[in-house]
C-alpha positions, 0 to 999 in steps of 0.5 A: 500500500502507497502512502501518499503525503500531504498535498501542502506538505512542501512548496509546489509551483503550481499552487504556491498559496497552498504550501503551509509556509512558502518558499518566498518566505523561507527564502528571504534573506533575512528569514534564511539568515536569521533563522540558521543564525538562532539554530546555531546561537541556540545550540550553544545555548542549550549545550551550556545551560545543560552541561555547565551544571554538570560540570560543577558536579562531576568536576567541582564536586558541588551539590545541586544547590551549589551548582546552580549558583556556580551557573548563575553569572552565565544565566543572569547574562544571559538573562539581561544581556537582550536588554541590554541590545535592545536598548543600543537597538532603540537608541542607535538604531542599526541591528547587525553588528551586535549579531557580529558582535554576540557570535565573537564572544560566543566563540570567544566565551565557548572556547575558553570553556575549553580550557576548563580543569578541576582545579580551575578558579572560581573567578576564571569559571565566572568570567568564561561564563559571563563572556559566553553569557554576555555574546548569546545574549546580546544577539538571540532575540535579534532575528525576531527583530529583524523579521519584523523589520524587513517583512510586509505586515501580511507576511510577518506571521509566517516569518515569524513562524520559521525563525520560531521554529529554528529557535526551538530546534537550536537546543534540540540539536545542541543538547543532543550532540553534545550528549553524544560526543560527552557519552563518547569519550566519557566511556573511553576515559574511564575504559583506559583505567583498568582500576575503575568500573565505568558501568558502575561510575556511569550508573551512579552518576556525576553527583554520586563520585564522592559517595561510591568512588573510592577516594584515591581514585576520586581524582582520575574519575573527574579528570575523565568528566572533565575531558568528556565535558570539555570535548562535549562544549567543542561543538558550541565553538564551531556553532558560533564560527557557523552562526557569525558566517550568518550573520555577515549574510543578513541585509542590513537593516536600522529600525530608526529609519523604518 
């Protein structure tokens, strides 16, 4: 038996009102641009927000309530950050440079969490955070911006709607990759220690190291969470490299002149 799609399931030639949302809107520039900006920037974005907890955990050796304090000069710039932009947006009225702008310091901010160990201070965890903070949150609302800037009032809503879209599969993707690549090398560290059982580490999880790793064996086990987790934040620097290349594709736009 044949199943056959739906008719409106993609852009036809032929009836192109039909299709759910057409091609010339998917591919206006700014819609394009800007969409394929926020998947990456949001990919990032979900890859620290899930990982750098784990980090403070599994490396650090913090509880879950000092973990999340640890996260919060990431979280709090990430959260004010947009204000910020904003206003600048307002007062001067070009947007795209801080879209250039937010994808450098995340780049810059990615990769110097890279650089992360277990005897990492507190204070360079803190300003990694707030530079990778400081980049995602000036640039992740501007593509909404943009759109609505650029796009006719009867095309808005689909715009829209495909940058939306982008913005809620970012996390998806980033979350899943990096789970991926940390699973990946988190198994083959613990495997390279014959001391050590990864299926009983791994089953006890990043919260348990202290309670059932042995103590002259507590050190290796984190190391190896730390190299799992620093090899799962790589992607996020090559996320940014895609999301700046972007960026120099969007048209240029200055809402004080609309």
């Amino acid at each position: 038996m044949t199943i056959k799609p739906p008719k409106n399931w993609m852009h036809r030639t032929d009836t192109p009102t039909r299709a759910s949302i057409p091609w010339r809107i998917v591919s206006q520039r700014t819609v394009a641009a800007g969409s394929f900006f926020l998947l990456f920037v949001q990919a990032i974005v979900g890859t620290l927000i899930s990982y750098l907890p784990l980090y403070f955990q599994a490396v650090q050796g913090t509880d879950a309530r000092g973990s999340a304090v640890a996260n919060l000069p990431f979280l709090i710039t990430l959260l004010f950050a947009p204000m910020a932009s904003g206003i600048l947006i307002s007062f001067y009225g070009p947007y795209v440079p801080y879209m250039w702008i937010g994808a450098v310091l995340a780049i810059i901010g990615s990769g110097l969490l890279l650089s992360l160990r277990t005897n990492s201070s507190h204070g360079a965890v803190d300003a990694y955070q707030f530079v990778a903070g400081l980049g995602l949150g000036l640039c992740n609302q501007i593509p909404f911006n943009a759109v609505q800037h650029k796009l006719p009032k009867e095309k808005l809503v689909l715009g829209s709607t495909v940058v939306s879209f982008c913005n809620s599969l970012g996390p998806f993707l980033g979350i899943n990759i990096a789970q991926t690549i940390f699973a990946s090398f988190l198994t083959r560290a613990l495997d390279s220690k014959p001391q050590i059982d990864t299926a009983t580490i791994i089953r006890a999880g990043p919260t348990s190291i202290g309670r059932t790793v042995p103590s002259d064996l507590q050190t290796v086990v984190r190391d190896a969470y730390n190299y799992a987790l620093t090899r799962a934040f790589v992607p996020s620097v090559i996320c940014g490299g895609f999301a700046f290349c972007c960026s120099l594709a969007m048209e240029w736009g200055n809402v004080r002149k609309k």
